[in-house]
C-alpha positions in Angstrom: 148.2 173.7 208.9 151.3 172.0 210.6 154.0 171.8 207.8 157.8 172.6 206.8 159.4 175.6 206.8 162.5 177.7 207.3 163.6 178.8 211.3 166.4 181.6 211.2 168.7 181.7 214.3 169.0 185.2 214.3 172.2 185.3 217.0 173.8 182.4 214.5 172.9 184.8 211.1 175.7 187.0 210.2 174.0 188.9 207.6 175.8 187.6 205.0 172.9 187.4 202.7 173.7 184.0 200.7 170.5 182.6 201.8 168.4 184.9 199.9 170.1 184.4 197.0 169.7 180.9 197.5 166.0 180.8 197.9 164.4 180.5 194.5 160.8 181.6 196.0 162.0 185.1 197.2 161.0 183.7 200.8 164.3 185.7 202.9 165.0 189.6 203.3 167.5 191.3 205.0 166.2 193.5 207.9 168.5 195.1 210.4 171.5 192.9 208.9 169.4 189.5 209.7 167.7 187.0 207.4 164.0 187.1 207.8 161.1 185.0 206.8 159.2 187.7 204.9 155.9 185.5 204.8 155.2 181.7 205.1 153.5 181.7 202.0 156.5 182.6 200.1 158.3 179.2 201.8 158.2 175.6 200.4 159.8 174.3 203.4 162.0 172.3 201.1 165.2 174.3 202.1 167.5 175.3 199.4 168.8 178.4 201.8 170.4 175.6 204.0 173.8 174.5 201.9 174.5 178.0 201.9 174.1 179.6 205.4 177.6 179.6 206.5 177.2 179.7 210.3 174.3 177.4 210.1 171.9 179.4 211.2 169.0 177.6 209.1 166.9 174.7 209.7 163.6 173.5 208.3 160.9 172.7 211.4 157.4 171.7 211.4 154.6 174.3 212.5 151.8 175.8 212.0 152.1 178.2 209.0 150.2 179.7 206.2 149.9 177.0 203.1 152.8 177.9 200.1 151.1 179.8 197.6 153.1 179.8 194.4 150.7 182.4 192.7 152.0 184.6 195.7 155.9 183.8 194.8 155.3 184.3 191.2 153.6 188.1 191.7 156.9 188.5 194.2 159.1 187.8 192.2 157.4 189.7 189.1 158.1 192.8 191.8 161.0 192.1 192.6 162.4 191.7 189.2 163.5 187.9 189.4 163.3 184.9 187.1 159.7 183.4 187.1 158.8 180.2 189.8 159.4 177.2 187.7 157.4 175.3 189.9 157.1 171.4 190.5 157.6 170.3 187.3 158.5 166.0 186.9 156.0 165.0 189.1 151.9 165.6 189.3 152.6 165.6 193.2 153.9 168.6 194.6 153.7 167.4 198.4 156.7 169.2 200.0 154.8 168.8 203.3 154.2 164.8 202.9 154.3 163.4 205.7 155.6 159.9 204.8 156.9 160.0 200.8 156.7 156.1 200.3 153.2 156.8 200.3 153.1 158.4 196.7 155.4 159.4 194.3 157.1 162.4 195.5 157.3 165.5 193.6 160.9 166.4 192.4 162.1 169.9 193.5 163.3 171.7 190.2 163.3 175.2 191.0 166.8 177.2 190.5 169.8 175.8 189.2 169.0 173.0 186.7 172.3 171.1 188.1 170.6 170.7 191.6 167.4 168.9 190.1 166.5 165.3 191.8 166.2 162.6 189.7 166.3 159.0 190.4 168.3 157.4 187.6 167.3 153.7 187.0 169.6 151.1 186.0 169.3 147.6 184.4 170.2 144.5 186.0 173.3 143.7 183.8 176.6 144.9 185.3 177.7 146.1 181.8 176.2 147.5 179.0 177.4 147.3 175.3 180.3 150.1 174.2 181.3 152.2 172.1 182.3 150.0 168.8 186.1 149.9 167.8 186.6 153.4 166.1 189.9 153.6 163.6 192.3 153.8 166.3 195.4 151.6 166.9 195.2 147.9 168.2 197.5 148.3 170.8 195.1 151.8 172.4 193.9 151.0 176.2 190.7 152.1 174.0 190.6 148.8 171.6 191.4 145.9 173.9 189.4 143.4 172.5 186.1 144.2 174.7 182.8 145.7 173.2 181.5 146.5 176.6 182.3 149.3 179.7 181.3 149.2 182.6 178.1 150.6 183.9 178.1 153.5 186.3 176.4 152.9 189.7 175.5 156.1 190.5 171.7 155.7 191.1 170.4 159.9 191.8 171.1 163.2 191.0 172.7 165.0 192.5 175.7 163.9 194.7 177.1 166.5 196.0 176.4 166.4 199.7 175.6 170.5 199.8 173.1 170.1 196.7 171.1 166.6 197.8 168.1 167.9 199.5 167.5 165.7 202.8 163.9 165.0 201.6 164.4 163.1 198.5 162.7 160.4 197.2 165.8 158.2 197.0 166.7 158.1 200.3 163.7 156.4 201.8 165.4 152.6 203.3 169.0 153.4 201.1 172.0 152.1 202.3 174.3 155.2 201.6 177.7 156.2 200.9 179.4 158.9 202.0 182.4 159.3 200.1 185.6 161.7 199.8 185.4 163.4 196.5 189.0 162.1 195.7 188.0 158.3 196.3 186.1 158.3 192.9 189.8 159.3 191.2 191.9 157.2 193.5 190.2 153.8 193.7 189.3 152.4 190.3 186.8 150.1 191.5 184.5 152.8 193.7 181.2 152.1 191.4 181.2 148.2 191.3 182.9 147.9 195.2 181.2 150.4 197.0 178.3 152.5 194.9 176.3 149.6 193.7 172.9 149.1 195.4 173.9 152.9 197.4 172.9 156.3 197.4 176.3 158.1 196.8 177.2 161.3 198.2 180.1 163.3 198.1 181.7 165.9 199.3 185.6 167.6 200.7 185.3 168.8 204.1 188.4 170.8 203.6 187.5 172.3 200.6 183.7 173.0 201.0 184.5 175.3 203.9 181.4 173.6 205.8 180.5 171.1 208.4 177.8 168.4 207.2 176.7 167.2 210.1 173.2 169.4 210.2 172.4 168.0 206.1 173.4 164.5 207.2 171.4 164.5 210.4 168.4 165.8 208.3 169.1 163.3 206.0 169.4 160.3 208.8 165.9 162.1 210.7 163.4 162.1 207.9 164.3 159.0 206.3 164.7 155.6 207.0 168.5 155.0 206.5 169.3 151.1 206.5 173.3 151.8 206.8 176.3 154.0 205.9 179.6 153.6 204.2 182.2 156.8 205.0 184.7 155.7 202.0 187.3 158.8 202.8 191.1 158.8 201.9 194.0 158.4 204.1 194.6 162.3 204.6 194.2 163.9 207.6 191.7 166.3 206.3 189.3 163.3 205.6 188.4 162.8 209.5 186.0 165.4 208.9 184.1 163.6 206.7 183.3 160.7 209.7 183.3 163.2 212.1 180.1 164.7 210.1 178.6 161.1 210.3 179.2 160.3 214.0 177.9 164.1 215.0 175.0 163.2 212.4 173.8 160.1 214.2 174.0 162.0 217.4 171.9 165.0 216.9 169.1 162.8 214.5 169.2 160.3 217.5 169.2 157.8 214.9 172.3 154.9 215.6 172.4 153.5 212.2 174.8 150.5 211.2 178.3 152.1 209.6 181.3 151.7 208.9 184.5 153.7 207.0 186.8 152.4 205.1 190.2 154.0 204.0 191.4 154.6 200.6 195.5 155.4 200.2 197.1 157.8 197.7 198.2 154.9 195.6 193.9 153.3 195.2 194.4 150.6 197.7 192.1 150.1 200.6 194.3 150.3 204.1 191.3 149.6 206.6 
């Protein structure tokens, strides 16, 4: 059967190991200091190695390859002393070789760290939902100024961290997305009702996260049909990597989608 699954460049793979511990299904051994596919059946093709391969040397392709067998991953891991498969739980699809996901509703991947589970959070069509009622605190608190509502977050899926969103999820199919600096959320106060509303948010620090996200954002922008992207990134220098990720992105997918960036200061104004 032609279907996902992991590629390892082995000149790119340092040995490093990271990917194995990333993959939940015990798919990746080290042999001779490189990452190896120990069998196709042990792969899901859904790719939680990738965020972690530091020299990029992963990447999910179609082929043809033995169907995943998750009776096979749970004896493996049995024998190699690892937490049980948890399986394809929120979803009575488990279709990580779909072809076209608006088909169907598309199984969420919830294997390994509960924090990394997709979900599609729904929100209602008011802008702001009631509050917290006045507790015994002082008139004159920021907490008690006369308002019985707060403002609803617009963050629509989980999660949003750009090295955690797998590029296969449900959510993306025709979003307009965001792309945003992790320090735009603390500097501009109006970041959910100005820019996340109606997007898929993701974030990320290219100078913290040590990574480039070009290769997640062109696999995002290649198997799904992106309608536009907003970069929201502050006014540092270190920021430029973040639309540098997006412009490389749209190259290598081959996809030229509608974008723009826009520029947040220190201060939460927008400059451009």
């Amino acid at each position: 059967m032609i279907r996902k699954i992991v590629k390892i460049n082995e000149e790119k793979c340092n040995g490093c190991g990271l990917c194995i511990d990333a993959c939940h299904e015990g798919a990746l051994a080290l042999e001779n200091g490189k990452a190896r596919l120990v069998s196709d059946i042990y792969c899901d093709g859904l790719g939680d190695c990738l965020p972690e391969c530091p020299t990029g040397a992963i990447e999910i392709i179609e082929r043809e390859a033995d169907a995943f067998d998750e009776a096979a991953v749970q004896k493996r891991l049995e024998e190699m002393g690892r937490p049980p498969y948890e399986g394809n739980k929120e979803s009575p699809c488990a279709c990580p070789t779909a072809e076209k996901k608006t088909s169907h509703t598309h199984a969420a991947h919830t294997s390994g760290c509960p924090g990394s589970r997709t979900r599609i959070i729904s929100k209602n069509a008011a802008s702001d939902t009631p509050g917290m009622k006045h507790g015994p605190c002082a008139e004159e608190s920021s907490l008690c100024a006369g308002t019985d509502t707060k403002q609803e977050s617009q963050l629509r899926q989980w999660p949003c961290q750009i090295k955690l969103v797998h590029p296969n999820a449900p959510y993306f199919d025709n979003a307009h997305l965001l792309v945003a600096a992790d320090c735009t959320a603390y500097a501009y106060a109006g970041i959910h009702s100005d820019f996340m509303k109606d997007r898929i948010t993701i974030i990320g620090c290219p100078k913290l996260d040590h990574t480039d996200y070009s290769q997640k954002l062109a696999a995002i922008l290649a198997n799904n049909d992106i309608q536009s992207i907003t970069v929201l990134r502050m006014e540092v220098p270190c920021c430029s990597g973040l639309v540098h990720a997006v412009r490389n992105a749209m190259l290598t997918s081959g996809k030229v989608i509608p974008w723009n960036v826009v520029t947040v200061s220190v201060d939460g104004n927008i400059v451009k």
